[in-house]
C-alpha positions as CSV (number, residue, x, y, z in Angstrom):
1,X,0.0,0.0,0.0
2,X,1.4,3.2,-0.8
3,X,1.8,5.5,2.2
4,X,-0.2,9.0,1.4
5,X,1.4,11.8,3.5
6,X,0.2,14.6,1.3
7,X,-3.3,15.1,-0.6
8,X,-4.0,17.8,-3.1
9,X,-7.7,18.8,-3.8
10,X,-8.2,20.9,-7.6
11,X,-11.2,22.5,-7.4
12,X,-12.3,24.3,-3.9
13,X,-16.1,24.0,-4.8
14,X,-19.2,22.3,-3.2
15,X,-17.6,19.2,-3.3
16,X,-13.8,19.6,-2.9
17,X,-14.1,22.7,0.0
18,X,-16.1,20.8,2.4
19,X,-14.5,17.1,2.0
20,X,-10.9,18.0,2.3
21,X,-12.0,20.2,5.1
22,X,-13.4,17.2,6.6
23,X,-10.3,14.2,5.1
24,X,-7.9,17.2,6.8
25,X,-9.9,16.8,10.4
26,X,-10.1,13.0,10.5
27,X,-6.8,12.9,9.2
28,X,-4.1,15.4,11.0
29,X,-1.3,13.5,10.1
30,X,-2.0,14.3,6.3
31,X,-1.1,17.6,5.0
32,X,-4.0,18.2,2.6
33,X,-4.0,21.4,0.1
34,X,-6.7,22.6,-1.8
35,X,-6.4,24.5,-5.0
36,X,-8.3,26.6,-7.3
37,X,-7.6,29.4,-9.7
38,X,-10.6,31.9,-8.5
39,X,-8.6,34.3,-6.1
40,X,-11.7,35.6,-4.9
41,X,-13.0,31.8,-3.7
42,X,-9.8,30.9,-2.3
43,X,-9.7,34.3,-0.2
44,X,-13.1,33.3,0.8
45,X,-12.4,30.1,1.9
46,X,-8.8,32.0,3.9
47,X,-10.8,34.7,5.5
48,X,-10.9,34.8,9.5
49,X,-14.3,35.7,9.7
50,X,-15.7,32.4,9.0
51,X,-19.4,33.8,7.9
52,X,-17.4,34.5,4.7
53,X,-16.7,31.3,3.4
54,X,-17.9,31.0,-0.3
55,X,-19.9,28.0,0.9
56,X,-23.1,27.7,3.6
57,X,-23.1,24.8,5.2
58,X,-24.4,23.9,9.2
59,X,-21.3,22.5,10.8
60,X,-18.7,23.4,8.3
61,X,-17.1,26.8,9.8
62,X,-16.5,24.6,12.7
63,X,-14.6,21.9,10.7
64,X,-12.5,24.8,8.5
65,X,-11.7,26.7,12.1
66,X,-10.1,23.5,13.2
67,X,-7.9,22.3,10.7
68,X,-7.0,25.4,8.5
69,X,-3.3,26.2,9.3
70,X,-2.7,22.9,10.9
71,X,-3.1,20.5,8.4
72,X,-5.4,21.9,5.6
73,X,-4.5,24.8,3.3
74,X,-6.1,27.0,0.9
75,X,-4.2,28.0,-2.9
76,X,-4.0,28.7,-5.7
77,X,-0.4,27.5,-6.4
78,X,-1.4,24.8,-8.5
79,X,1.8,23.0,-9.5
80,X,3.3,23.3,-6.4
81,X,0.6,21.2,-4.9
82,X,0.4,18.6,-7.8
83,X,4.4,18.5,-7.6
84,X,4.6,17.8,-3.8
85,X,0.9,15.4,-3.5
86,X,1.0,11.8,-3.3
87,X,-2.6,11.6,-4.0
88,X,-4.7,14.1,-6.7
89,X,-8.3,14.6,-6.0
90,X,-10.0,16.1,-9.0
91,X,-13.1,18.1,-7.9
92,X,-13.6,20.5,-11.0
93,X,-17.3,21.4,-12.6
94,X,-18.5,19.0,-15.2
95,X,-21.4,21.2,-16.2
96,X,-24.0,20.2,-19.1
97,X,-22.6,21.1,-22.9
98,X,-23.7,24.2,-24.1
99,X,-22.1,23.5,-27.7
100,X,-21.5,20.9,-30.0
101,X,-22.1,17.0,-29.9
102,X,-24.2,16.3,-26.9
103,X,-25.6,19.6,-26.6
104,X,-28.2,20.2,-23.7
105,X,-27.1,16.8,-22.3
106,X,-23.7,15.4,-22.4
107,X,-21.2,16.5,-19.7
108,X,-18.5,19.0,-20.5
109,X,-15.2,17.3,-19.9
110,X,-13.1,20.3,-20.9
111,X,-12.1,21.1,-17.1
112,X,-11.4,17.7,-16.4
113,X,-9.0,17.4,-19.5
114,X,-7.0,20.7,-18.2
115,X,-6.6,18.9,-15.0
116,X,-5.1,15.7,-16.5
117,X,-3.1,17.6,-19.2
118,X,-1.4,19.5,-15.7
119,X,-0.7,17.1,-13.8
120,X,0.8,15.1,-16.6
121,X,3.1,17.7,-17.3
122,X,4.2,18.8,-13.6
123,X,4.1,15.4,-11.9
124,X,7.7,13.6,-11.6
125,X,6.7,11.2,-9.2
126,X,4.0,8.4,-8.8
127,X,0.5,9.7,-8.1
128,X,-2.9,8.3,-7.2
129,X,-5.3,10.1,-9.4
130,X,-8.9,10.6,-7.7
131,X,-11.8,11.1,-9.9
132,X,-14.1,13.2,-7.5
133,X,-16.0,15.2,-9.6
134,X,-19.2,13.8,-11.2
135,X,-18.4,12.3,-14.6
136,X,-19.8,9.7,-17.5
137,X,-18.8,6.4,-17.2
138,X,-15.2,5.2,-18.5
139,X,-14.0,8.7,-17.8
140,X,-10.9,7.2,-16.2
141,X,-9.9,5.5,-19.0
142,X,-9.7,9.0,-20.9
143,X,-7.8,10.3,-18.3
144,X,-5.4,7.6,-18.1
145,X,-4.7,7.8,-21.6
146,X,-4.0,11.4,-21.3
147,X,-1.8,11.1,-17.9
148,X,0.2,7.9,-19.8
149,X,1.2,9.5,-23.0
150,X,1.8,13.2,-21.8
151,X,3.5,12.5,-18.8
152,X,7.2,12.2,-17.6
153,X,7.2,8.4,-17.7
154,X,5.7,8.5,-14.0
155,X,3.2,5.9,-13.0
156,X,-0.7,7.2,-12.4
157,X,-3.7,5.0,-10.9
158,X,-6.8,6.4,-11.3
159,X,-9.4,6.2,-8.7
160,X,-13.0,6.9,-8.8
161,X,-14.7,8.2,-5.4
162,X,-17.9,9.3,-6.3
163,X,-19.2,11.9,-3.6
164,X,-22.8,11.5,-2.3
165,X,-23.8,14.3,-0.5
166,X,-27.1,16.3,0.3
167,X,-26.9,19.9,0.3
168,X,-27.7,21.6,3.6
169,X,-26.3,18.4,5.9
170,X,-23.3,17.9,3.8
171,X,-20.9,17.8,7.0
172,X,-23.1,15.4,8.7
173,X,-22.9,13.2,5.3
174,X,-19.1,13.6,5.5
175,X,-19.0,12.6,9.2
176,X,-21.7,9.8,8.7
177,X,-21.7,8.2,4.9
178,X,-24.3,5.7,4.5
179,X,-21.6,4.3,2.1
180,X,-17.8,5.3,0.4
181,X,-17.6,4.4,-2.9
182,X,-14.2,3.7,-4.2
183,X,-13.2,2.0,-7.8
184,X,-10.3,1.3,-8.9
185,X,-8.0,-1.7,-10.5
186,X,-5.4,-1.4,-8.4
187,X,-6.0,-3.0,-5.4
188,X,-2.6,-1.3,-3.7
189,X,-4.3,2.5,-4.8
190,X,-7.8,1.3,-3.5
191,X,-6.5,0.5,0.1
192,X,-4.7,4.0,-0.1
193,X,-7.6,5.8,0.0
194,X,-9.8,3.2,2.0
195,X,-7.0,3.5,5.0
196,X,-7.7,7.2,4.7
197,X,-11.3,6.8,5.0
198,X,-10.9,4.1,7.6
199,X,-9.5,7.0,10.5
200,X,-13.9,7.6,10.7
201,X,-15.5,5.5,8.1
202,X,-16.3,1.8,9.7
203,X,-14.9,-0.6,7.1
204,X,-17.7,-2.3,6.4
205,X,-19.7,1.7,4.9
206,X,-17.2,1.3,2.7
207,X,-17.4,-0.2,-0.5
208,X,-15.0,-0.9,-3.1
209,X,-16.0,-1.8,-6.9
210,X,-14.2,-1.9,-10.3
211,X,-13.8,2.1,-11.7
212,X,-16.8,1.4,-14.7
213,X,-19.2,0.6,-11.7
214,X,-18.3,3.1,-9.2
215,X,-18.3,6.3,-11.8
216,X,-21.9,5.2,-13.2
217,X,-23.8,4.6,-9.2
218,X,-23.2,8.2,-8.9
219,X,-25.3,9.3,-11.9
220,X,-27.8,6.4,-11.0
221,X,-28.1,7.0,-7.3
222,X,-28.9,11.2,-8.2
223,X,-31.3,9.9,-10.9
224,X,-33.8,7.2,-8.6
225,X,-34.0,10.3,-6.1
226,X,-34.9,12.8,-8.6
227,X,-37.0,10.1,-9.7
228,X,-39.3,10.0,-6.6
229,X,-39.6,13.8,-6.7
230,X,-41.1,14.1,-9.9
231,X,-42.9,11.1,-9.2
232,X,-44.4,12.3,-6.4
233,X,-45.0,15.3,-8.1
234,X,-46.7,14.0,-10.5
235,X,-49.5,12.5,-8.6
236,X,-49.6,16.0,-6.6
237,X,-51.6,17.3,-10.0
238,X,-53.6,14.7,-9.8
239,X,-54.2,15.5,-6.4
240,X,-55.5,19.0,-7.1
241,X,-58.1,17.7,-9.8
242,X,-59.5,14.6,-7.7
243,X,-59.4,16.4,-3.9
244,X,-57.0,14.0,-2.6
245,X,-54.0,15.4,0.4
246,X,-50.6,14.5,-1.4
247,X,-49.1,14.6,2.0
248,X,-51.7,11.8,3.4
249,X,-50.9,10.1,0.1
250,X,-47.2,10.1,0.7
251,X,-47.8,9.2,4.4
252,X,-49.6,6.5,3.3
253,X,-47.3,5.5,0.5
254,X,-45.0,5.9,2.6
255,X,-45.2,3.3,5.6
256,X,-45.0,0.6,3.0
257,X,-41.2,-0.5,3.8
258,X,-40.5,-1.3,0.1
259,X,-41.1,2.2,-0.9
260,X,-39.8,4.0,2.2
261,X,-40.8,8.2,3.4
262,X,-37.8,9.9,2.1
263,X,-37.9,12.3,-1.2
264,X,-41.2,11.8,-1.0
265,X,-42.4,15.5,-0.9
266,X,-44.6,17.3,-3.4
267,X,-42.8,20.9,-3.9
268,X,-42.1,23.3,-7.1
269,X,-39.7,21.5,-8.4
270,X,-36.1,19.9,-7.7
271,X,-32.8,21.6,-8.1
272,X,-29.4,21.6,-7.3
273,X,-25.7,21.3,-9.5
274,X,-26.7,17.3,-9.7
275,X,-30.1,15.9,-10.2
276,X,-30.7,17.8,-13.4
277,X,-27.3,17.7,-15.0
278,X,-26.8,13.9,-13.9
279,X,-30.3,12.8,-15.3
280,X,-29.1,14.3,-18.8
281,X,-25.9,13.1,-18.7
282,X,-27.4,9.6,-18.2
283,X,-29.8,10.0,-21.0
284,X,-26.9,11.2,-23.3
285,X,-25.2,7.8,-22.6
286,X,-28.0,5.8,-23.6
287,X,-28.2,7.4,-26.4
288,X,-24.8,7.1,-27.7
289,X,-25.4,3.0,-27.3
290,X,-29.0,3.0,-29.4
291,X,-30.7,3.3,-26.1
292,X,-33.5,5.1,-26.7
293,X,-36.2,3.2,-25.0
294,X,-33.9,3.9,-21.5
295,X,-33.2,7.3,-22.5
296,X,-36.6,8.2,-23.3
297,X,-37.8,6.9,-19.8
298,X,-35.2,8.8,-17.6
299,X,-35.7,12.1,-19.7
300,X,-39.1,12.6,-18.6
301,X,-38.2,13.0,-15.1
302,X,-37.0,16.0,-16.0
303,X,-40.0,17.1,-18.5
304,X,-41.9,16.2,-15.6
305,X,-40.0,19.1,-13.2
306,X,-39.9,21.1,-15.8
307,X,-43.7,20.9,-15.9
308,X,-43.7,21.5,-12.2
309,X,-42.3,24.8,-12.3
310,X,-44.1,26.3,-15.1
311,X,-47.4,24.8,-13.5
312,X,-46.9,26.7,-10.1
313,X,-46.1,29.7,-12.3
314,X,-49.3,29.4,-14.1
315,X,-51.5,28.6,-11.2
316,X,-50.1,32.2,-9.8
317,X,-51.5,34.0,-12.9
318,X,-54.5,32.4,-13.3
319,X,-56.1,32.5,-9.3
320,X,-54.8,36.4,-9.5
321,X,-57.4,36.8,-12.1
322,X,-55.0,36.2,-14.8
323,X,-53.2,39.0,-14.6
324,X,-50.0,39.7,-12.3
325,X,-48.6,42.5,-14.9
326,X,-47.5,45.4,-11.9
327,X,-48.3,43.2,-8.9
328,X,-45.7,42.7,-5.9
329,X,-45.4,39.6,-5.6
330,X,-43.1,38.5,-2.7
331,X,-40.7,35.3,-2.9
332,X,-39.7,33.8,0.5
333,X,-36.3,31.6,-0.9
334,X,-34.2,31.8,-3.6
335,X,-32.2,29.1,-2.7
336,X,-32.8,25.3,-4.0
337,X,-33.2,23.8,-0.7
338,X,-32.9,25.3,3.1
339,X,-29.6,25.5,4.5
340,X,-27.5,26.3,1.7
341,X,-26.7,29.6,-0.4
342,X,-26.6,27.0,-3.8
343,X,-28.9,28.2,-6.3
344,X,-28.2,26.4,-9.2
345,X,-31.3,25.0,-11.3
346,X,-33.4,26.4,-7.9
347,X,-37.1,26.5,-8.8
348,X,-37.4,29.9,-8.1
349,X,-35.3,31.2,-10.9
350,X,-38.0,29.6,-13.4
351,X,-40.5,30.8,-11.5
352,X,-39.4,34.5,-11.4
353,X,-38.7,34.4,-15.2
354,X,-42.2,33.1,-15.6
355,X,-43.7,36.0,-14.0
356,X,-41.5,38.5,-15.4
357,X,-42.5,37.6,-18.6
358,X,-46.0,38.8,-17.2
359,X,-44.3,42.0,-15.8
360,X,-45.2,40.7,-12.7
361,X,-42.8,43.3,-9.8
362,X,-40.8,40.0,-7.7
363,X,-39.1,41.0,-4.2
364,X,-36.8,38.6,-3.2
365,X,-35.9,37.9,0.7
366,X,-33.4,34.6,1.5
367,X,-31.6,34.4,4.4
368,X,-28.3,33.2,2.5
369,X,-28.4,34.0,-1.0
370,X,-27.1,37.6,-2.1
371,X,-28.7,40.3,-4.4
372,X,-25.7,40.4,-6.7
373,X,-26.1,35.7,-6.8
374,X,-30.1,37.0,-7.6
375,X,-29.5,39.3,-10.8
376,X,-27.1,36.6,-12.4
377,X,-28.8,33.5,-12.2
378,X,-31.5,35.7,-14.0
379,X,-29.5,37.3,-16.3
380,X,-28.0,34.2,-16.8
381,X,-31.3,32.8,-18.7
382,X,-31.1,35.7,-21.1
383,X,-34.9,36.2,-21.1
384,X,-34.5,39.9,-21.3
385,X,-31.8,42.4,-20.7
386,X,-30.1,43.0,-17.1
387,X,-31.6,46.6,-16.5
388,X,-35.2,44.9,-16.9
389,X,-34.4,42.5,-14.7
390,X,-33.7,44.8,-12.0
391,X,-35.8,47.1,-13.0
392,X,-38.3,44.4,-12.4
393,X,-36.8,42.6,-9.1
394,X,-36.0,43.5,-5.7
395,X,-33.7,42.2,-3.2
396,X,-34.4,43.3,0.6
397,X,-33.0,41.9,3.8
398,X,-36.1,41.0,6.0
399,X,-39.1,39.0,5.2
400,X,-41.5,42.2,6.4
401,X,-39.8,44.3,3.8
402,X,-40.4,41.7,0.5
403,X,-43.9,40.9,2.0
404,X,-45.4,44.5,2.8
405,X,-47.9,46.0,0.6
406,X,-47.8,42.6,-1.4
407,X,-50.6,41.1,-3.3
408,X,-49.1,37.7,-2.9
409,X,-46.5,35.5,-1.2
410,X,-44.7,32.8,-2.7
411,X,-42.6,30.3,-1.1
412,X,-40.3,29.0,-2.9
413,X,-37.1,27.7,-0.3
414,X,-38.3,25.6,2.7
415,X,-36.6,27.7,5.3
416,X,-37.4,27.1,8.8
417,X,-38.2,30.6,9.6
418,X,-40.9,30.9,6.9
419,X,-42.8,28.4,9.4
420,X,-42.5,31.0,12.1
421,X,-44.1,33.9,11.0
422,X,-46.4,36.2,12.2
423,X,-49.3,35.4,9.3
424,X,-52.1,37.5,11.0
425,X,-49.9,40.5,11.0
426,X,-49.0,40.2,7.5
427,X,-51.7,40.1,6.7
428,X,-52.7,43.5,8.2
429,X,-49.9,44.8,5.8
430,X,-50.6,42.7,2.1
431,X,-53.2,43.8,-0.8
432,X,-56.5,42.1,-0.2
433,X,-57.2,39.4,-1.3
434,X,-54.1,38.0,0.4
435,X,-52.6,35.0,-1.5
436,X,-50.3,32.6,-0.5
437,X,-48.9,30.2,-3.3
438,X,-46.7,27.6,-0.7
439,X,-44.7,25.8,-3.5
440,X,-43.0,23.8,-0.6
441,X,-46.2,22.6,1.3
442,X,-44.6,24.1,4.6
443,X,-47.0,26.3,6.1
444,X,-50.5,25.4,8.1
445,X,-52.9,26.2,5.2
446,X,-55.1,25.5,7.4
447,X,-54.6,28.3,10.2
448,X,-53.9,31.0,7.3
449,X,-57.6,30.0,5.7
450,X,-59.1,31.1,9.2
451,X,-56.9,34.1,8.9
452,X,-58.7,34.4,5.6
453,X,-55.6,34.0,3.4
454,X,-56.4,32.8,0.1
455,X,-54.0,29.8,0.6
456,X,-52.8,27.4,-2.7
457,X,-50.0,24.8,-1.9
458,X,-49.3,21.9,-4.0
459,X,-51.2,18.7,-4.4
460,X,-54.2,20.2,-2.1
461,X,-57.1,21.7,-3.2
């Protein structure tokens, strides 16, 4: 077994930020670096005041504050942290193409390319090569072809290590995996990173597999959950038009053991950096091998959230008498899911474009997510030009201030202090009739009827 007394991280992300924080506290003996080019992120992730770290997540400040400067370092020396590593975790974006062959779908390997292409030509001694980042299956054997013929004649095994973590309890997924994935050939490599795992991972959470198998359970595993929402979102619809309770369906549903509670909650819509762009990578793939009955099947999960969105969008217009066109209409989240500042694919992006189309006036509170994070996932879309879209959108820093003088409140993030508000005065202070269009189901719609709230959440009539 090779002895790993150094680990460098590329990519100080989502992924690579909070897992080398947490490898570096399990780990002290290790000297673990992790790089990126943004300055900016990397004097985040540096600052003393640890409410500045690019990333939000419960727990992790704690796990940065106790490692940083002992054992786990922030940079964006690149090659001097490939040239001194023994192992090379690769923790770049692999977003969706936006060009070419596998437009819309495939995954764009460009980033992960760079990396191997650098380390090939900076590495002079043997390395252990960890694919971390999300990728199609076989990508390893790209990689090794890249690291064997550009390299200095050093030896590279290449490792796939699959991360499965849920935004918003990420550290307590790092500190308790239901499972550690880890493929490889080599069996020497494979027990390298297992004994690293081992100082908090009980041996038996953690499973080894051959690289083919452990780079395509990640894509699976994000595509059965995304699966359940839109499955459960699905019957929400149906819900609405037949005057069943989709929670007392789930409930029900539920407490059958085969099918099991979780990710069974009707909302707006699913987001996040995975379940989307892992669904389409997966439907790419089956393409490529003549699949098409498979990839049909898995691509309307995501015609199905797709749907979602528009649908809660729609239902806004239509019970404000079809007309929001110089209405306030006040979001409550911006983020994809409660305890995290991540908006990427968040449902409320779709929705706000939705009801700007309408020239709807959308004020925007979220505990974590900034103004200037707001205007560029919207801007981002392209749906109309940035001066409209502030023109159009408001960012304030208290729920009272997005929800006074409103004619309507959405909910769009399932923050628990939207459960704690003070409906009745609100109320005192909205546009009558005052609507409340609850896209996460996580208010008592029936205590804001008696309050005489016009009160829509999803899969209840």
């Amino acid at each position: 077994m090779k002895e790993i007394k150094k680990i460098a991280c590329i990519g100080a992300g989502y992924v690579g930020g909070p897992t080398m924080s947490v490898i570096a506290q399990k780990n002290p003996h290790l000297t673990v670096t992790v790089v990126d080019l943004n300055q900016m992120r990397i004097d985040a992730w540096n600052s003393s005041d640890l409410d500045k770290l690019p990333i939000y997540e419960p727990g992790l400040s704690s796990v940065v504050s106790e490692a940083r400067g002992r054992n786990l370092f922030f940079s964006t020396d690149v090659e001097k942290a490939i040239d001194e590593a023994d192992m090379i975790f690769i923790s770049v974006n692999t977003p969706t193409k936006t060009y070419g062959k596998g437009k819309g779908q495939a995954a764009d390997l460009k980033y992960i390319e760079l990396c191997a292409r650098q380390i090939a030509k900076i590495a002079k001694t043997d390395k252990i090569i960890v694919e971390k980042s999300t990728l199609p299956v076989r990508t390893a054997e790209s990689l090794k072809g890249i690291l064997d013929n550009t390299g200095n004649g050093v030896n590279f095994d290449i490792l796939s290590n699959p991360e499965f973590l849920a935004e918003g309890t990420a550290i307590a997924d790092l500190h308790q995996p239901d499972r550690v994935l880890i493929g490889g050939e080599n069996s020497e490599a494979i027990e390298s990173l297992v004994n690293i795992y081992e100082s908090w991972v009980p041996r038996e959470r953690i499973l080894t597999t051959n690289l083919w198998s452990s780079e395509l359970s990640k894509l699976v595993a994000n595509a059965f959950l995304a699966q359940r929402v839109s499955s459960i979102n699905a019957i929400s619809e149906l819900c609405e038009q037949t005057g069943a309770n989709i929670d007392e369906v789930a409930r029900a549903i539920g407490q059958d053991s085969r099918i099991g509670s979780k990710f069974l909650k009707a909302s707006v819509g699913f987001g996040g950096s995975c379940f989307q762009k892992d669904i389409l990578n997966l439907v790419y793939i089956a393409r490529s091998y003549n699949l098409n009955v498979v990839a049909d099947y898995w691509e309307q999960v995501i015609t199905l959230n797709d749907h979602q969105k528009s649908r809660f969008a729609e239902n806004i217009i239509q019970t404000m008498y079809n007309t929001v066109n110089g209405k306030k209409i006040a979001f409550l989240g911006w983020a994809f899911k409660k305890d995290t500042n991540d908006t990427r694919e968040s449902a409320a992006i779709y929705v706000a474009d939705y009801l700007l189309d309408e020239e709807a006036n959308v004020v925007v509170y979220d505990p974590k997510v900034s103004a200037e994070q707001i205007y560029k996932d919207l801007d981002y879309l392209g749906s109309r030009t940035s001066e409209e879209n502030r023109r159009l959108v408001k960012v304030v820093d208290n729920y009272f201030e997005a929800i006074n003088g409103a004619h309507a409140v959405a909910v769009l993030t399932e923050w628990d202090e939207f459960k704690q508000l003070d409906w009745k005065n609100i109320k005192l202070n909205m546009q009558l009739p005052a609507f409340i269009f609850d896209g996460r189901n996580v208010l008592e719609h029936l205590d804001l009827a008696e309050l005489g709230f016009l009160y829509k959440g999803i899969g209840k009539q």
